[in-house]
C-alpha positions, 0 to 999 in steps of 0.5 A: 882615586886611582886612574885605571886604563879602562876608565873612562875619559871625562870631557865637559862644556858649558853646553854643547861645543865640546862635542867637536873636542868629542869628535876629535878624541873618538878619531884619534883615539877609537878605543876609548870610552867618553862621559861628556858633561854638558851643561845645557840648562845654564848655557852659555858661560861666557857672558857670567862671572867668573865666581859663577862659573868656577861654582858651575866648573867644581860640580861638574868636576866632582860629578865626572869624578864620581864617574871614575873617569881616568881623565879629564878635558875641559872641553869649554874655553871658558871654563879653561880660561876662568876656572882651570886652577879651581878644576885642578886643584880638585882632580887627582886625575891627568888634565888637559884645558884647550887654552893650553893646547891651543897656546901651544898649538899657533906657537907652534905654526906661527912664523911672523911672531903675530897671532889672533885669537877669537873667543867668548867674551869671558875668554877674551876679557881673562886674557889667559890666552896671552898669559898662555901664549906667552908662557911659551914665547914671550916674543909673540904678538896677540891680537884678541877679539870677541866674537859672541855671535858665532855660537848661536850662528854654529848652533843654528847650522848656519856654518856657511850662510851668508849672515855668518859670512857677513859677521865674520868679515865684521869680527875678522877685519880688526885681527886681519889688519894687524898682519897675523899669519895665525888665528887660533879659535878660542870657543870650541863651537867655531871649528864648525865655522872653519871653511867660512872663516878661512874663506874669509881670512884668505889662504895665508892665515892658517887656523889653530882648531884647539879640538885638534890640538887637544887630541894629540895631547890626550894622547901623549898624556894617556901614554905617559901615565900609562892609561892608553887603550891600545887594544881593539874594543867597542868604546862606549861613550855617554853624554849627560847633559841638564836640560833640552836633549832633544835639542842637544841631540839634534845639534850634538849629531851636526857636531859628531857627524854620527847619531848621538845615543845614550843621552841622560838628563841629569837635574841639579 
């Protein structure tokens, strides 16, 4: 299978958080098409086991590539954490995981050396963030902690609700009191919780949004192999999904900040 630059970039998730790696691709990158996988039927990934995980990760990428998208983001923390390895040895295309990017990203910003993380629990518990981090400063220290609630909390729309304020002073406490000056968000729903959690970390914490990270490198990436759309176009983009569209509809436009089209229901 050989990428071509009008191809398709493929993006996929456990459900519907990856929509935020979305956002952050069709403003960094407008004139490219997106097939976003999400995989809403078998939400949420981050409390099953990792064998079942790696199965649901090679049947969405063996769907996307049938697709001939040009390449692919593992848009799913979860999936990037547990199951990148299984996705790369099956894909001839580029790939880009947002553990890497947001390893790469706290590297980057951190100045005391002292970084946080918050995640699923699957992501916490496959420590591939510290692996990650430390794969580029083996000097950095890493506080991790799970934060399960603040999925349901950003799919509810309750971004700044006082029940989300109060979970996030519980969550946050432990991470702050080890004096971190980084907090990396390990789940791509979390972005959308980003005001209420600096509110709460206070202005000397800054905040490492992997959705960002992950567009300047898929930019850098599409540029290197040649697969950049430069040239002004209308982009298409289609969003599968199995199961609940209407429901993945109203949340995916919370997630977009636009109107979500051209949702397809695909069974397995």
């Amino acid at each position: 299978m050989k990428a071509e630059r009008n191809n398709s970039i493929g993006v996929f998730d456990s459900g519907v958080g990856g929509l935020t790696v979305v956002r952050a691709l069709m403003e960094g990158l407008p004139f490219e098409d997106i097939i976003y996988f999400g995989d809403t039927a078998r939400v949420p990934y981050g409390v099953k086991s990792v064998e079942t995980i790696r199965r649901y990760a090679t049947q969405i990428t063996k769907f996307l590539l049938q697709q001939e998208v040009k390449a692919l983001i593992v848009a799913c923390n979860t999936m990037s954490a547990v199951a990148y390895e299984v996705i790369e040895g099956l894909s001839p295309v580029p790939l880009l995981g947002v553990v890497d990017a947001g390893a790469r990203g706290a590297v980057a910003v951190t100045n005391n050396k002292r970084v946080g993380i918050i995640g699923t629990p699957a992501t916490i518990n496959s420590s591939t963030y510290v692996t990650a981090i430390k794969r580029y400063d083996p000097e950095i220290e890493i506080f991790s902690k799970a934060c399960p609630l603040f999925v349901p909390l950003a799919e509810e729309g309750w971004l700044d609700h006082e029940v989300t304020r109060l979970t996030a002073q519980e969550y946050l406490k432990p991470v702050v009191e080890r004096n971190i000056d980084t907090l990396v968000l390990g789940c791509t729903h979390y972005p959308l919780l980003k005001p209420v959690l600096q509110d709460v970390l206070g202005t000397d914490i800054r905040l490492v949004d992997s959705a960002q990270a992950i567009r300047e490198q898929a930019h850098e990436l599409l540029g290197e192999h040649n697969l950049l759309n430069q040239q002004p176009r209308t982009p298409e983009y289609r969003f599968y999904v199995t199961d609940l569209p209407l429901r993945f509809k109203e949340i995916g436009e919370r997630f977009l900040g636009r109107a979500l089209t051209n949702v397809k229901v695909l069974r397995w």
